[in-house]
C-alpha positions in Angstrom: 98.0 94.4 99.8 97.5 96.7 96.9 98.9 100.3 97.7 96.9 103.5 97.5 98.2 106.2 96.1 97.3 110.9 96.3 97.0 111.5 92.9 97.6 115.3 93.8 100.9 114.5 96.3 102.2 112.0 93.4 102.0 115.0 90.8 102.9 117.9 93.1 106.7 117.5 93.9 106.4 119.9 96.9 103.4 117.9 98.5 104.0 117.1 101.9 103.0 113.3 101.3 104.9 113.5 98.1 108.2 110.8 98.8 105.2 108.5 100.2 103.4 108.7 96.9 106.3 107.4 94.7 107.0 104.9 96.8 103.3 103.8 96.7 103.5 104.1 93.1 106.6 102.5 92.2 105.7 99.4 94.8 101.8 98.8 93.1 103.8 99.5 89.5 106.8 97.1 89.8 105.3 94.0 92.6 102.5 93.9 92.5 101.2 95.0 88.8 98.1 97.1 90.3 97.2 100.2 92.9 94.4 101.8 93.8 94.5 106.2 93.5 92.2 108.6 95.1 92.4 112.7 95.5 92.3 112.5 91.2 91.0 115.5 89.2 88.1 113.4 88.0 85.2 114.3 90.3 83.0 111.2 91.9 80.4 112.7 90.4 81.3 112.7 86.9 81.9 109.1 88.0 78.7 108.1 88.9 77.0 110.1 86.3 78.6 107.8 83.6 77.9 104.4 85.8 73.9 105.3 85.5 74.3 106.3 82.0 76.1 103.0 80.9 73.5 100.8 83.5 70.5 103.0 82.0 72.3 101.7 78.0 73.3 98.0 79.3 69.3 97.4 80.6 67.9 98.3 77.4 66.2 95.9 75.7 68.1 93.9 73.5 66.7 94.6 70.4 67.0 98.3 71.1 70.9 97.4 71.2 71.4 95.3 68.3 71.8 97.9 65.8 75.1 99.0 67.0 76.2 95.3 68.0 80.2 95.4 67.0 79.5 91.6 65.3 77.4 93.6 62.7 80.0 96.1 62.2 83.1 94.0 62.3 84.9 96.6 64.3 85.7 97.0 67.8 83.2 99.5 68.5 79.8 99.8 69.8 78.3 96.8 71.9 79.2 93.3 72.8 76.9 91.0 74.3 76.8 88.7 76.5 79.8 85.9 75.3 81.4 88.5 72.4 84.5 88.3 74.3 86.5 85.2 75.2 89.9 86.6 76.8 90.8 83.1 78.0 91.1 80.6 75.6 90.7 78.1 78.0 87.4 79.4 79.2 83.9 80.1 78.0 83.3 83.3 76.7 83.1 86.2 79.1 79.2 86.8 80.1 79.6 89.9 80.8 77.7 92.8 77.9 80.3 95.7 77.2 79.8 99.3 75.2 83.1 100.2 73.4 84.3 104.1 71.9 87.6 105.1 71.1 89.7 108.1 69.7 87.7 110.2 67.1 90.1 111.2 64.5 90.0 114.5 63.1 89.2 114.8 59.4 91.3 114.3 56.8 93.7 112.3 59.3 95.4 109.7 56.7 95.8 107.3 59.7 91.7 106.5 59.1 92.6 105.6 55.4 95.1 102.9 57.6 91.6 100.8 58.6 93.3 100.1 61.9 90.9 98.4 64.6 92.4 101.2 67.0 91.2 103.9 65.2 88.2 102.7 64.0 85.0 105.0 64.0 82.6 105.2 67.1 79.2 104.2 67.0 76.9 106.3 69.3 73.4 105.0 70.1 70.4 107.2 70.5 69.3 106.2 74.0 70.0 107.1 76.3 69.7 111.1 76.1 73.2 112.4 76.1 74.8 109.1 75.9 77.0 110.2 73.7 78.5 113.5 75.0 78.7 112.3 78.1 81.2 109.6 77.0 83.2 112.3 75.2 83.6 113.9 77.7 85.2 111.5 80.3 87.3 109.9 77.4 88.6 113.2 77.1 89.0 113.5 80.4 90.4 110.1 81.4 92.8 110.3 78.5 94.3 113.4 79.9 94.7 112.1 83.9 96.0 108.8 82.3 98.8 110.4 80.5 99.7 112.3 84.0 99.4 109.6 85.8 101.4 106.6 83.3 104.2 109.5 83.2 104.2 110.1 87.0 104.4 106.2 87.5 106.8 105.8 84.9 108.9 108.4 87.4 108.8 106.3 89.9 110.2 103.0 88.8 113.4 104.7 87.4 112.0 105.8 83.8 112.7 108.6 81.6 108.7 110.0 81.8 110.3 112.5 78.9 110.6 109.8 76.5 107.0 108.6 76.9 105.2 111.5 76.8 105.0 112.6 73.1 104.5 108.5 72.2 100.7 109.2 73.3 99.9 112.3 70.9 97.2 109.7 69.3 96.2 107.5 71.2 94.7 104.4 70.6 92.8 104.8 74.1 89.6 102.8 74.3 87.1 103.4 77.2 84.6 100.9 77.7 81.5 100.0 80.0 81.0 96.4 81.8 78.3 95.4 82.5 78.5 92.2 84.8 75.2 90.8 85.5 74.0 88.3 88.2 76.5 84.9 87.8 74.3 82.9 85.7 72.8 80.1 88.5 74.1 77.3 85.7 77.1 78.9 85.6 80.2 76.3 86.0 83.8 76.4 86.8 84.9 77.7 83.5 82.5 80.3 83.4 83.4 84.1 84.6 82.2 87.8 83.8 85.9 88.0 82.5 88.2 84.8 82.7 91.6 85.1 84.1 93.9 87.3 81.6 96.3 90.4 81.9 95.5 93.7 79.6 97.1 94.2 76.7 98.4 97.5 76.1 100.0 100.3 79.0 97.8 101.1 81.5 94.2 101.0 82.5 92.2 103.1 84.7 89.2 101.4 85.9 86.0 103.0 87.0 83.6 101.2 89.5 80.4 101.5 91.1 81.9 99.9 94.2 80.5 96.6 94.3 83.4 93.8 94.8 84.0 91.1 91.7 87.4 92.1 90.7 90.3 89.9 91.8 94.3 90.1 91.2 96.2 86.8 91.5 99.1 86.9 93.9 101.9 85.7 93.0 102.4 83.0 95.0 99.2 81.8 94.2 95.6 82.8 95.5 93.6 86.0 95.1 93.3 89.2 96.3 90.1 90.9 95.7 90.0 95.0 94.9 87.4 97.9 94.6 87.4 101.5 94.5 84.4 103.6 95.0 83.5 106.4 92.5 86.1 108.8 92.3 88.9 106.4 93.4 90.4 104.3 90.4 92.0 100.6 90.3 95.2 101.3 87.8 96.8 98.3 85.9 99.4 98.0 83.8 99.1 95.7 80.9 101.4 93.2 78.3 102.9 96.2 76.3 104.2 98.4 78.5 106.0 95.3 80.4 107.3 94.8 77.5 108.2 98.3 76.6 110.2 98.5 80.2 111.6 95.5 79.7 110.0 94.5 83.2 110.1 97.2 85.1 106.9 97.7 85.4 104.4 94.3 85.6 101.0 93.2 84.0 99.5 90.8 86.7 96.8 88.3 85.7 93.5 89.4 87.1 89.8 88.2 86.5 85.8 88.7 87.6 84.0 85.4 88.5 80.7 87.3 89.5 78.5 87.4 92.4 74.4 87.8 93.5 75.0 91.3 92.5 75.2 93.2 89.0 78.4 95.5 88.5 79.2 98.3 86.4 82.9 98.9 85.6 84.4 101.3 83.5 87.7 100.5 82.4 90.3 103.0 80.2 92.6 101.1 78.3 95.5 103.7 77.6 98.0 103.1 74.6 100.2 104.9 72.9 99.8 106.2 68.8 99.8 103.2 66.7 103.2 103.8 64.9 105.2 103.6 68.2 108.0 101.1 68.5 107.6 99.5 71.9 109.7 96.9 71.6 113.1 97.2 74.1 116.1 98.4 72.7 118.3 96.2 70.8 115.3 94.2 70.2 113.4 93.2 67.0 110.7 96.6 66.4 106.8 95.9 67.2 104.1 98.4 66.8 102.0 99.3 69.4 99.5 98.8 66.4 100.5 95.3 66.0 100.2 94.3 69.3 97.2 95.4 69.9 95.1 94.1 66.7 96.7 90.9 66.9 95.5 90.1 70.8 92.2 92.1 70.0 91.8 89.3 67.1 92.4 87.0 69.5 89.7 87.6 71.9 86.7 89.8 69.9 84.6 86.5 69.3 83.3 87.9 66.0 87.4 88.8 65.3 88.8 85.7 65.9 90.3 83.1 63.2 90.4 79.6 62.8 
């Protein structure tokens, strides 16, 4: 079962349902690899707002799309369509569409000289109306409750939060729509919206319009399927912060075969500044940087070498 967790009695200290929090927390964090929060301080409707603006973007005509397609830019920014990402080598590529934006770097930044995939610049399309400020703004705001929230969890399986905080003054955060249509009726075994694969970086905070799809592998074996409605979020931890707590805290394989239904998902991948050593101590330094770009240019389709 995954646990749910208050958002506002896992921050407040003095919260009544405070103890039960943590231990919600620190269970989801360290068995189980995911956990579903509600009572946040991102409203449900800011949630659904940006679900109709990313479905009113994904049904676009294609051709009204293509000019920010990420193959043409070479970047990870902009849109993917369907079978740009193949997160499982041992599947087809994912047939799901996706619209990706990242952290805008102020001007002058010498980290944009760097020509780092995480800090690449963000490509905003003209349609919708207000497509873009819209997106701003929850990145903005899911960037903020994501820092809260990793620290808080980070609390509750044992860990200095203290130490973690300042790693995230740039993040390389990227927020990104899914659009899952209808599973394709010729669609075979090794064919998924997304393929089995754990995330790559810290933690995620996934967005849903509430239809089922997503499902987390037990560990023993089988599935367990999850969804949160709009203004409850589905939190993951990925590859790099596992590795960063040396265990403590687990990325769990999880995947999206697809159903009769289309499904919008909006997932926050949070990471800390690209410099960051998050390797463990006493073992060989790794970038957050080089994590990252070397499984992103193992899965972008238009990325990947060889």
């Amino acid at each position: 079962m995954i646990p749910r967790v208050n958002a506002a009695e896992l921050f407040d200290p003095n919260a009544k349902g405070h103890a039960d929090a943590v231990h919600a927390a620190a269970l989801g964090a360290s068995d189980i690899g995911f956990l579903v929060v509600h009572n946040t301080p991102i409203p449900a409707h800011q949630v659904s707002d940006m679900i109709e603006t990313y479905r009113t973007f994904f049904h676009l005509p294609s051709a009204q799309k293509a000019p920010y397609d990420m193959a043409r830019t070479g970047s990870n920014r902009g849109w993917g369509a369907s079978g740009s990402e193949r997160v499982n080598p041992d599947a087809n590529p994912d047939y799901k569409q996706v619209f990706d934006c990242g952290t805008t770097l102020p001007a002058g930044d010498p980290v944009a000289d760097l020509g780092l995939l995480t800090y690449a610049p963000n490509i905003w399309p003209d349609q919708p109306e207000g497509f873009a400020d819209r997106l701003r703004q929850y990145y903005d705001d899911s960037t903020d409750f994501a820092l809260d929230l990793l620290c808080a969890i980070l609390a509750a399986v044992g860990e200095d939060a203290t130490f973690f905080r300042d790693k995230f003054a740039r993040p390389m955060a990227l927020l990104r729509g899914n659009y899952y249509p209808e599973r394709p009726k010729d669609a075979g075994e090794n064919d998924f919206g997304i393929a089995t694969h754990t995330d790559y970086g810290c933690l995620t905070l996934l967005a849903t319009d509430g239809s089922p799809g997503l499902e987390v592998r037990k560990r023993g074996g089988g599935w367990i399927p999850v969804s949160a409605k709009p203004g409850e979020f589905v939190i993951n931890f990925g590859e790099m912060l596992d590795l960063w707590t040396q265990g403590r805290i687990v990325a769990t394989p999880h995947r999206v075969v697809g159903t009769s239904a289309e499904r919008i998902s909006i997932p926050l991948f949070f990471n800390p500044s690209h410099d960051v050593n998050v390797a463990p101590k006493g073992q060989e330094p790794i970038t957050a940087v080089e994590h990252l770009e070397a499984r992103y240019k193992e899965t972008y389709v238009h990325l990947t070498t060889g």
